[in-house]
VODREN-605022 format. One record per residue (C-alpha): residue in one letter; x, y, z. Coordinates in Angstrom, 3 decimals. Example, Ala and Ser with C-alpha at 12.3 -4.5 7.8 and 13.67 -1.06 7.14 Angstrom:
2
PT code        u        v        w
PT    A   12.300   -4.500    7.800
PT    S   13.670   -1.060    7.140
***
This chain:
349
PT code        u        v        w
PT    X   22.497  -26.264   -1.767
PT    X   19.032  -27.233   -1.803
PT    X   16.632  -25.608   -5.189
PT    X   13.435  -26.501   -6.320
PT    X   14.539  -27.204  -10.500
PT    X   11.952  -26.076  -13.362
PT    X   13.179  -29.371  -15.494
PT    X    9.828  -30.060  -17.646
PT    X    7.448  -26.813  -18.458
PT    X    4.227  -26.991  -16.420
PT    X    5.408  -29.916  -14.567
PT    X    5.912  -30.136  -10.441
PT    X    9.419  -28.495   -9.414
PT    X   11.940  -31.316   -8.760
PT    X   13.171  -30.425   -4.984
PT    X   17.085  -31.443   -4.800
PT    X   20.361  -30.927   -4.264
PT    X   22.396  -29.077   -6.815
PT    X   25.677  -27.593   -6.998
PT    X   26.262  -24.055   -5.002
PT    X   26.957  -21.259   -6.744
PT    X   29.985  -20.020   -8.478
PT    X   31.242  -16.730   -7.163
PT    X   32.919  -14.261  -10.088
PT    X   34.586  -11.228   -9.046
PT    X   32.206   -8.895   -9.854
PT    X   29.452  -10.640   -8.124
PT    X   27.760  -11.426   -4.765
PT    X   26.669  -14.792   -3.200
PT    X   23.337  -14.469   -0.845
PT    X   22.357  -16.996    1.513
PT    X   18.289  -15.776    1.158
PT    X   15.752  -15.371    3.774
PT    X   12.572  -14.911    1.895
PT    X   11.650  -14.925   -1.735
PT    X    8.390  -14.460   -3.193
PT    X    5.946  -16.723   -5.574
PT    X    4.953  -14.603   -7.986
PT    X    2.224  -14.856  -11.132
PT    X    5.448  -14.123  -13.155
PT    X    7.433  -17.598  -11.959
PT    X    4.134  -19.285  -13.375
PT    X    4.681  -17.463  -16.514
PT    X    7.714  -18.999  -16.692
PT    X    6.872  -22.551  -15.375
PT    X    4.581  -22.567  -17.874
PT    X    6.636  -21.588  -20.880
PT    X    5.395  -18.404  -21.597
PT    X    8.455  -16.042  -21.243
PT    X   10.530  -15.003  -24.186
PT    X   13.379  -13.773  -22.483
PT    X   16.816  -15.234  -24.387
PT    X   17.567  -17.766  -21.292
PT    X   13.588  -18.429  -20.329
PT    X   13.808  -21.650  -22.031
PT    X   16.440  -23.161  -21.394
PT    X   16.000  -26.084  -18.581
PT    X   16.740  -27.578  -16.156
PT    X   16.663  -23.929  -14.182
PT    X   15.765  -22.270  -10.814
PT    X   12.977  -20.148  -10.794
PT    X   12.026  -17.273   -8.448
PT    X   12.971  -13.678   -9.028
PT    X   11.605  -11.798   -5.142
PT    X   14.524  -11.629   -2.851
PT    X   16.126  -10.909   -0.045
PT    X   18.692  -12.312    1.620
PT    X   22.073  -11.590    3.670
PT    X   25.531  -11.137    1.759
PT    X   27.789  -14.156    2.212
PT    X   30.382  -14.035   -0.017
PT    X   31.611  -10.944   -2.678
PT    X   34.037  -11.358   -5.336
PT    X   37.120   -9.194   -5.422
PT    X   35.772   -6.070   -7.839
PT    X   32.622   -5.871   -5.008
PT    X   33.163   -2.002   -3.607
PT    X   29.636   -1.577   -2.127
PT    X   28.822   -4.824   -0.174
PT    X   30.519   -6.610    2.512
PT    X   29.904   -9.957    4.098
PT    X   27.177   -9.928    6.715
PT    X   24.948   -6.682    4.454
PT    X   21.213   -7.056    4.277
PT    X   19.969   -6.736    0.694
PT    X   17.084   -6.283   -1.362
PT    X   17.697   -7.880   -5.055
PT    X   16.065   -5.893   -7.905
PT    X   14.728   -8.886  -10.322
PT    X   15.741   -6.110  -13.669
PT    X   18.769   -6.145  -13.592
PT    X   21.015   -3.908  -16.087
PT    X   24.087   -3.472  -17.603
PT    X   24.855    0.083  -16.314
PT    X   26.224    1.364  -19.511
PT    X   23.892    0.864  -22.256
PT    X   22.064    4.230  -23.400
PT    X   18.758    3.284  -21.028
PT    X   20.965    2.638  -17.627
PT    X   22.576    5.509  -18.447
PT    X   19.426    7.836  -18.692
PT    X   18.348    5.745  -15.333
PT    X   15.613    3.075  -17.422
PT    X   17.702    0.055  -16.164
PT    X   14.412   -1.760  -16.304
PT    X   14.505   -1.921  -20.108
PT    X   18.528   -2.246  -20.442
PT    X   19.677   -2.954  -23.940
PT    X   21.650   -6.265  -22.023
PT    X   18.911   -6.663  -19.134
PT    X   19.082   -9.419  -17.149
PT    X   16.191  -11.004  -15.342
PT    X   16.968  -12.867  -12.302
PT    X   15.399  -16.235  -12.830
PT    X   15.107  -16.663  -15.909
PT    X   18.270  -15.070  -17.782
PT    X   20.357  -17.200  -14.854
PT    X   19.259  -19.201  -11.138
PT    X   17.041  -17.223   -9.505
PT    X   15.814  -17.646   -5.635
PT    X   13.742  -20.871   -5.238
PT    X   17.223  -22.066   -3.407
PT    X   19.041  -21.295   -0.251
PT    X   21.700  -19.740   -1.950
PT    X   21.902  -17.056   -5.209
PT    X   24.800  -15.619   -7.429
PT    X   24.178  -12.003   -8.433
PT    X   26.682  -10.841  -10.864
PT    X   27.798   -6.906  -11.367
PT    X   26.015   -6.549   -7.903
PT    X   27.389   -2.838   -7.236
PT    X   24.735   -2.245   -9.389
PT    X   22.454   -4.730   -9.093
PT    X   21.969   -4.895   -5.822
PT    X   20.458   -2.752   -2.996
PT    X   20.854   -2.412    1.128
PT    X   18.327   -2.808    2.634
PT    X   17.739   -0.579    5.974
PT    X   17.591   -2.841    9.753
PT    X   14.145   -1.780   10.339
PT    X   12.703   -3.341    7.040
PT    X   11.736   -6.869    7.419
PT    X   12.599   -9.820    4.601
PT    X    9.244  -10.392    4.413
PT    X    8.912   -7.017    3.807
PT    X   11.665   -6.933    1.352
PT    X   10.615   -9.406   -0.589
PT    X    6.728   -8.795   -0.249
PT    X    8.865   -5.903   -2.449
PT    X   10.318   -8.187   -4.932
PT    X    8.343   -7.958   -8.210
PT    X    4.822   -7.334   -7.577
PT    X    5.110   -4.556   -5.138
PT    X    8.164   -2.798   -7.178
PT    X    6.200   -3.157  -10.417
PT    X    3.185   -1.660   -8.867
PT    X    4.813    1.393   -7.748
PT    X    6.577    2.006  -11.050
PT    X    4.037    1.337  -13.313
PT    X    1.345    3.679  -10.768
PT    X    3.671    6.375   -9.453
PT    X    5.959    6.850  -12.588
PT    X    4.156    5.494  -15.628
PT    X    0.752    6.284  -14.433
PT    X    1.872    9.682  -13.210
PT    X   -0.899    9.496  -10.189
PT    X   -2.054   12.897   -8.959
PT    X   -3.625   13.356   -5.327
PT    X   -7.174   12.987   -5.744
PT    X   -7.096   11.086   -9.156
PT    X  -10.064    8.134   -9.473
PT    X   -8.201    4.943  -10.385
PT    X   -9.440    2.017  -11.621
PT    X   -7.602   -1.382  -10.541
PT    X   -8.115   -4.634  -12.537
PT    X   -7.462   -7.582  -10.483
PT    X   -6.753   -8.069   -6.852
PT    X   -3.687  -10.417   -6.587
PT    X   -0.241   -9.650   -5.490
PT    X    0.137   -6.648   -8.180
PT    X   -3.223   -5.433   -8.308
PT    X   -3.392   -4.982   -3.979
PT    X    0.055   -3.600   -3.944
PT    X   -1.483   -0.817   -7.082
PT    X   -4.514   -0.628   -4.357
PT    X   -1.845    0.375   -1.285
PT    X   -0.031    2.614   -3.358
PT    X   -2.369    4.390   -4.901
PT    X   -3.773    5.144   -2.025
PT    X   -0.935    6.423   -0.004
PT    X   -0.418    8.763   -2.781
PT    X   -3.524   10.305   -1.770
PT    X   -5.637    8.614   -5.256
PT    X   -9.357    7.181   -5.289
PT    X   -8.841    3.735   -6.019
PT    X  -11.500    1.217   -7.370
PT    X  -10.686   -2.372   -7.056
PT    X  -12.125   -4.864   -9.895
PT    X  -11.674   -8.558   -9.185
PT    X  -14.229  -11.629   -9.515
PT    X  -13.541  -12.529   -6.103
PT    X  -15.360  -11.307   -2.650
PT    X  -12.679  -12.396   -0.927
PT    X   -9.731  -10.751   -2.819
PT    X  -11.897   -7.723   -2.724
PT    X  -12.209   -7.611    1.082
PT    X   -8.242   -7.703    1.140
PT    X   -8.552   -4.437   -1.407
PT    X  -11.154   -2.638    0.760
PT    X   -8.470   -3.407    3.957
PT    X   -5.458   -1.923    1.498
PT    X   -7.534    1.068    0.849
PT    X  -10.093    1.004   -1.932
PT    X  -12.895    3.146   -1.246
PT    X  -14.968    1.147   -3.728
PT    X  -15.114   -2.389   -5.353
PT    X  -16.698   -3.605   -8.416
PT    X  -17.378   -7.965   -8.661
PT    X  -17.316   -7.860  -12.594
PT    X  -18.728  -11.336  -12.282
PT    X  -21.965   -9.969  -11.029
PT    X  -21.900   -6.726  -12.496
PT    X  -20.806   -4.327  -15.361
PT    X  -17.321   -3.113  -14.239
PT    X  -17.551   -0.510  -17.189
PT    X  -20.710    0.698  -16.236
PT    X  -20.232    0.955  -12.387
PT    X  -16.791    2.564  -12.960
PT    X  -18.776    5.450  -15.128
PT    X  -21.262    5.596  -12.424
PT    X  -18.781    5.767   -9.021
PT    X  -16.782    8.276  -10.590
PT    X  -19.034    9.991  -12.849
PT    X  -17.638    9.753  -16.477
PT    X  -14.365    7.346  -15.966
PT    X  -11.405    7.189  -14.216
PT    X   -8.420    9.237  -14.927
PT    X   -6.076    6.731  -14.152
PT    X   -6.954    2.745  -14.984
PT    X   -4.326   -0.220  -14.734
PT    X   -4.882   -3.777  -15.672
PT    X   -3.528   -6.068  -13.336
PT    X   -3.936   -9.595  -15.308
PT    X   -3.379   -9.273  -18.416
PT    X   -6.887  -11.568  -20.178
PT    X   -8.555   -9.790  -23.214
PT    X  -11.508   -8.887  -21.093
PT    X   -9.631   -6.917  -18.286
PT    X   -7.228   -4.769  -20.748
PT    X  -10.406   -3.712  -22.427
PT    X  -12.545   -3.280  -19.097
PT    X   -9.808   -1.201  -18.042
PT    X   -9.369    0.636  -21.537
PT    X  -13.057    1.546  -21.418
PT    X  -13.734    2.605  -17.953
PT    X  -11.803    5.909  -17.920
PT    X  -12.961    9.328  -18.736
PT    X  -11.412   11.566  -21.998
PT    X   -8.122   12.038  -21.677
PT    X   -7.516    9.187  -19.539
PT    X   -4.903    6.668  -18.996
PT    X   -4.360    2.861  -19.177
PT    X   -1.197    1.294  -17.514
PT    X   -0.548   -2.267  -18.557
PT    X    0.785   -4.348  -15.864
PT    X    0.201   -7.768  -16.342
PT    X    1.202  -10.143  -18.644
PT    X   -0.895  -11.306  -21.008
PT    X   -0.638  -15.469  -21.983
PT    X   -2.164  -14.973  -25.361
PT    X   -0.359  -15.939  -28.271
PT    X    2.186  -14.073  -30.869
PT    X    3.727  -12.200  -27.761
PT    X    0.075  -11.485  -26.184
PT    X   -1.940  -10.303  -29.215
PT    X   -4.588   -8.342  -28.018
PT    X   -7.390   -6.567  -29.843
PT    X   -8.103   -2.816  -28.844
PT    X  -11.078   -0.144  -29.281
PT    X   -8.599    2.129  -31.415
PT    X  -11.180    4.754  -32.633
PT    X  -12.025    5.100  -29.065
PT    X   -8.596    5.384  -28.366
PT    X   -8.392    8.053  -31.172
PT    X  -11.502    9.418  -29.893
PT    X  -10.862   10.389  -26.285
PT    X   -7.434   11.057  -26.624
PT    X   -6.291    7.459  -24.078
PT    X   -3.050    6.843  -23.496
PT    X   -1.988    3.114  -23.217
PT    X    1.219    2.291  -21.264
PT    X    3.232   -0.023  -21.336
PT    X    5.353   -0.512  -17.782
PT    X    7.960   -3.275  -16.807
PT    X    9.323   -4.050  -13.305
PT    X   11.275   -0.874  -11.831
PT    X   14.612    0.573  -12.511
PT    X   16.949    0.996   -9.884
PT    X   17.020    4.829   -9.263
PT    X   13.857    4.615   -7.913
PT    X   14.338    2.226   -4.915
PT    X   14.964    5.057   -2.510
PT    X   11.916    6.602   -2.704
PT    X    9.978    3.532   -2.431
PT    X   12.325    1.953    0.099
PT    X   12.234    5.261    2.213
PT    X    8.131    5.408    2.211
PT    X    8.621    1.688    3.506
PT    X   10.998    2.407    5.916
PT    X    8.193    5.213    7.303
PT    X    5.462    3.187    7.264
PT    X    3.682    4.690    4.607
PT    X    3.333    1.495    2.943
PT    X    3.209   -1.606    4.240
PT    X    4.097   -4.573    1.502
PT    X    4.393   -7.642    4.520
PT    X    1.045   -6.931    4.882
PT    X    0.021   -8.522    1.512
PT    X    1.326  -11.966    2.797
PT    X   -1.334  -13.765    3.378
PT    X    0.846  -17.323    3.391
PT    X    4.571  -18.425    4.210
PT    X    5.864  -21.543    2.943
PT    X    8.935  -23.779    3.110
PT    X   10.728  -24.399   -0.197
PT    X    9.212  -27.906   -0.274
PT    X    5.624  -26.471   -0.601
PT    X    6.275  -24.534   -3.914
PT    X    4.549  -26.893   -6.507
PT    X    1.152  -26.142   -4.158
PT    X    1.602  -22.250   -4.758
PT    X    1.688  -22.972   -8.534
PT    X   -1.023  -25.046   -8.368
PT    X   -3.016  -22.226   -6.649
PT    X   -2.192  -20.490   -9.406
PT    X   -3.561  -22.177  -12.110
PT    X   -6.891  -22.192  -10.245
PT    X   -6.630  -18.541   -9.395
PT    X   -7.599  -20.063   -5.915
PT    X   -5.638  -18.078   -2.767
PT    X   -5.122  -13.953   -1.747
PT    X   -2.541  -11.620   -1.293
PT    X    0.798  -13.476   -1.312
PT    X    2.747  -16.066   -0.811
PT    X    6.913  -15.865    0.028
PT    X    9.056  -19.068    0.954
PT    X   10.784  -18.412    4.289
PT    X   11.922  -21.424    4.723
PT    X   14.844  -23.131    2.738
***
């Protein structure tokens, strides 16, 4: 099958032909339709992921699927060949103490697709214990839909709707504007929220306006802090930081009202596991809460799968480029100079 290989950490993808995939009987073989380039895979290209298997090389990046079943190993009970399916990028054991109470997301054994084994810059994947691992996805949802769902969009909704526990009518605050931060824009605001939309970019902020924002701060020309206090007058009540830079998670920190609460959603590149400093006696002082929130366990994919399926949100919409497979090391490159919008998904293998 054809892959793009991660062989040499923050060098260009080697495009080739490698070996297909071995099926086992508890897993699944996809042949993919889409998959998604996400700020996470340049985590990884770069080196920054501690996950057990994130290190070892060569390996095949990409963790935003979708794709159509082609083969299932003998134990498979819920898939058949020909199914259309969505691939969660946590993946969990199902029996650990976490799966159990439904937090798949943080499994004692988790599994991350792409970096604990292959992942989708390829034609073909292996997902093994796919009963569980896997989900259908309906006719009337795209794959650029699904896998405008992959990561960004999934991690958005869990770390907003769950984590952030958003109430109609809530002011939110939004740090950053790429794939994560306009999916936190859509969602927020189908839930009925007031979202602000920080970014340093006019144009990443029109795209946030057209998701929903009803106002957007440039912290490059002004005081996000300070404009956030003023639009909403005394902080918002919900505020989640997008990037993960020293300057954003304390932007974000400090622009919500007493009581208030931060949602951490993107990774931070800074070293000793992203060390960050914090305003702690403000903490203290207003009674913040700072949470964490990683990708999305599987119980929840209905309900964000069914407001899909309505319309109510729209993830395709945040695709603002499709690429063949060949075209991946550009996307990275983009990347590193935080040039581009919305996102970008490989339909084309």
């Amino acid at each position: 099958m054809k892959a793009a290989v991660l062989k040499a950490f923050n060098q260009p993808l080697v495009i080739k032909e490698v070996a297909d995939p071995t099926l086992t009987p508890d897993g699944v073989i996809l042949k993919l339709e889409a998959t998604g380039v996400c700020r996470s895979d340049w985590h990884a290209w770069q080196g920054h992921m501690t996950t057990p298997n994130a290190n070892m090389l060569p390996h095949i990046l990409g963790h935003e699927m979708s794709g159509i079943v082609e083969e299932v190993g003998k134990n498979i009970k819920n898939f058949k060949k020909g199914d259309r399916v969505i691939v969660p990028f946590n993946q969990g054991d199902g029996v650990c103490p976490y799966c159990v109470s439904g937090r798949h997301n943080i499994c004692d054994n988790r599994q991350m697709v792409g970096l604990d084994f292959n992942g989708g810059f390829a034609s073909h994947i292996h997902i093994p214990n796919a009963d569980l691992n896997l989900f259908h996805l309906p006719e009337n949802i795209s794959f650029l839909d699904a896998s405008s769902m992959g990561c960004r969009f999934m991690t958005a909704y869990h770390g907003v709707m769950t984590q952030g526990n958003l109430k109609a009518g809530d002011w939110v605050s939004i740090y950053g504007s790429g794939g994560v931060g306009l999916s936190a824009v859509q969602i927020a605001t189908a839930a009925g929220a007031n979202v602000i939309a920080v970014d340093i970019g006019d144009d990443k902020l029109e795209l946030a306006k057209k998701f929903g924002a009803v106002a957007t701060v440039n912290s490059k020309r002004e005081n996000a802090i300070e404009a956030i206090k003023e639009i909403t007058k005394g902080g918002s009540r919900l505020s989640v930081d997008a990037i993960g830079h020293q300057d954003t998670v304390l932007s974000s920190v400090m622009s919500l009202q007493k009581g208030g609460r931060h949602v951490q959603l993107g990774m931070s590149s800074n070293p000793k596991g992203g060390l960050t400093s914090l305003p702690i006696n403000l903490i203290l002082a207003y009674e913040i809460e700072f949470i964490g929130s990683c990708g999305m366990p599987v119980p929840e994919y209905p309900k964000l799968i069914r407001m899909v399926e309505m319309g109510h949100l729209q993830p395709g919409k945040l695709v603002t480029k499709k690429i063949a497979l060949d075209e991946i090391n550009q996307a990275f490159e983009d990347m590193n100079q935080y040039t581009g919008s919305g996102m970008t998904v490989v339909t084309k293998y």
